[in-house]
C-alpha positions as CSV (number, residue, x, y, z in Angstrom):
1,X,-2.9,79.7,11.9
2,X,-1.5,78.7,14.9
3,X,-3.9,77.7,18.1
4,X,-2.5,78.3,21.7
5,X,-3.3,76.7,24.9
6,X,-3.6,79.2,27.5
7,X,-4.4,79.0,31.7
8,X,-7.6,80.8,32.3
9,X,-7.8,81.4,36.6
10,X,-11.2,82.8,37.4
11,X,-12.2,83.9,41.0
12,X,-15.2,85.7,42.5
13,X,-15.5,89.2,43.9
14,X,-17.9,91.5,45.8
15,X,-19.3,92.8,42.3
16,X,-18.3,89.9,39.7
17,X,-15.7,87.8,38.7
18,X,-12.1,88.6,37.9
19,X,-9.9,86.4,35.3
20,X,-6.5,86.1,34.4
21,X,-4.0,84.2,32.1
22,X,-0.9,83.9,33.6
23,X,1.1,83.2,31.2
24,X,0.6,86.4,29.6
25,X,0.0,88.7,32.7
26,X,-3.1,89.4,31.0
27,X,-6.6,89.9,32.9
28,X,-10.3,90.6,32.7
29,X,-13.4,90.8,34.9
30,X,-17.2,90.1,33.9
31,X,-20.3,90.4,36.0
32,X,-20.3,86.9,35.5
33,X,-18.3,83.5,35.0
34,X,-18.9,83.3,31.6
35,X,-18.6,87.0,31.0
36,X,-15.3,87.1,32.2
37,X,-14.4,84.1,30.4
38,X,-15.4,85.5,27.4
39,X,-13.5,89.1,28.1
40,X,-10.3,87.1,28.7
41,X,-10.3,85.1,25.5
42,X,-10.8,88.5,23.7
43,X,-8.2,89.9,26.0
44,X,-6.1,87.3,24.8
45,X,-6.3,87.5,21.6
46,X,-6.0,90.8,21.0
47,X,-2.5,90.7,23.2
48,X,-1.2,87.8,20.6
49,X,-2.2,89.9,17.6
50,X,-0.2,92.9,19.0
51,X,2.8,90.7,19.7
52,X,2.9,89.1,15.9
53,X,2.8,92.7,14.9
54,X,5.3,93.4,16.6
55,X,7.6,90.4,16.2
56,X,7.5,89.2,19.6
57,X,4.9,86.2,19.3
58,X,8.4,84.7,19.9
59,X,8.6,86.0,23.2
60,X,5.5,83.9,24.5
61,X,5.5,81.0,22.4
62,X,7.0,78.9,25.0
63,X,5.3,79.0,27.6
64,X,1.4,78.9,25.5
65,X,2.5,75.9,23.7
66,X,4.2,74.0,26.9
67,X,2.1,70.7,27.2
68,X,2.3,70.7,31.2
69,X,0.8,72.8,33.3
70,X,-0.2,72.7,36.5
71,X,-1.7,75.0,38.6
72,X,-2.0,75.1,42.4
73,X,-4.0,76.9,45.1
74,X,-1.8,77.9,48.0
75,X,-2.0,79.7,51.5
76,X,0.2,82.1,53.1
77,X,-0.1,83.0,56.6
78,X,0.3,86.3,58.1
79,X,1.3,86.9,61.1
C-alpha cells in the first residue's frame, strides 16, 4: 500500500464550503469544513483507485509524493 500526500484548499461560500486538491484537479463541497474535508478525501481516493485501474497512477505519482509544497494566496486586480 502506498500513502500519498495530497494539498487540500478549502474556502467558504454563500451555502457551504468548497474544497479542492490541486494536484489532481479534483474537488468537493460540504455544508461544512469538515464535511467537505471528508468528501475530498473520498473524492480522492476514489480518483487514485480509477487511475491504478487504469495504469496511470504513474501519471500522478510525481507530483502527490513531491516533498515541497507550497501554496500561496494571491490577488489580481481588475480594472
Amino acid at each position: 500500500m502506498k500513502v500519498f500526500g495530497y494539498t487540500a484548499v478549502v474556502w467558504k461560500e454563500v451555502e457551504g464550503y468548497v474544497s479542492k486538491c490541486p494536484e489532481l484537479g479534483v474537488a468537493s463541497c460540504g455544508d461544512t469544513f469538515d464535511e467537505a474535508v471528508h468528501n475530498l478525501r473520498e473524492a480522492v481516493e476514489l480518483y487514485l483507485e480509477n487511475a491504478k485501474e487504469l495504469d496511470m497512477i504513474e501519471d500522478v505519482e510525481e507530483s502527490l509524493s513531491a516533498k515541497e509544497k507550497y501554496t500561496a494566496h494571491l490577488e489580481a486586480v481588475m480594472p
